[in-house]
C-alpha positions, 0 to 999 in steps of 0.5 A, a space after each residue: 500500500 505504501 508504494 501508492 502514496 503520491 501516485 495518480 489513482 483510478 478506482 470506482 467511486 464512493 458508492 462502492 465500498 472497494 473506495 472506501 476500503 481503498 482511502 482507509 487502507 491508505 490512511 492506515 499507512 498514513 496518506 491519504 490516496 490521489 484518486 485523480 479518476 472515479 468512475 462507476 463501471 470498472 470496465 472504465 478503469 481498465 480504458 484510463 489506465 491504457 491511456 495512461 492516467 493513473 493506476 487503477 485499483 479494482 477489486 474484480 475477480 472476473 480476470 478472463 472477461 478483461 482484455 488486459 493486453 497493454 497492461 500489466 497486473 500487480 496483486 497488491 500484498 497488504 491488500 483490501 479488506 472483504 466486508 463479508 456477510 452471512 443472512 440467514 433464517 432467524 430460526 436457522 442461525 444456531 444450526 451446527 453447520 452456520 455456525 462453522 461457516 461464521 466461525 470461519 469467516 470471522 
């Protein structure tokens, strides 16, 4: 996260929670990030950093749909985090196996 103080970001916009996610992680480092691009179609991100704006961040797991030639890919290591959330039927929620799942995701 570090490596991404003082350069020009492109991400999706506030109403997504990868942008708040992103300007927090950020400030853990202690900067505050230069989004200089949001938009609200991750498609987009991918067009503005091949004309050279800025370094995209996208939280996108569909890799093969993404024409990404031009491009180079770099996982970040202290990434994201992934607000994670289990609904279930109020008479289901002590069931043995809901349980495993939430103790595993928590």
């Amino acid at each position: 996260m570090q490596d991404l103080q003082g350069e020009p970001l492109i991400s999706l916009n506030e109403k997504f929670s990868c942008y708040h996610s992103l300007v927090e992680r950020c400030r853990d480092f202690g900067f505050v990030p230069d989004i200089v691009v949001k938009t609200m179609e991750g498609q987009l991100i991918y067009r503005f950093c091949k004309e050279r704006i800025g370094l995209g961040i996208v939280v996108d797991i569909h890799w093969d749909d993404i024409r990404t030639d031009g491009l180079r890919m770099i996982s970040l290591s202290d990434s994201l985090p992934w607000k994670i959330s289990v609904i279930v039927r109020e008479e289901r929620k002590e069931e043995k196996g809901i349980l495993e799942l939430v103790r595993g995701i928590v």
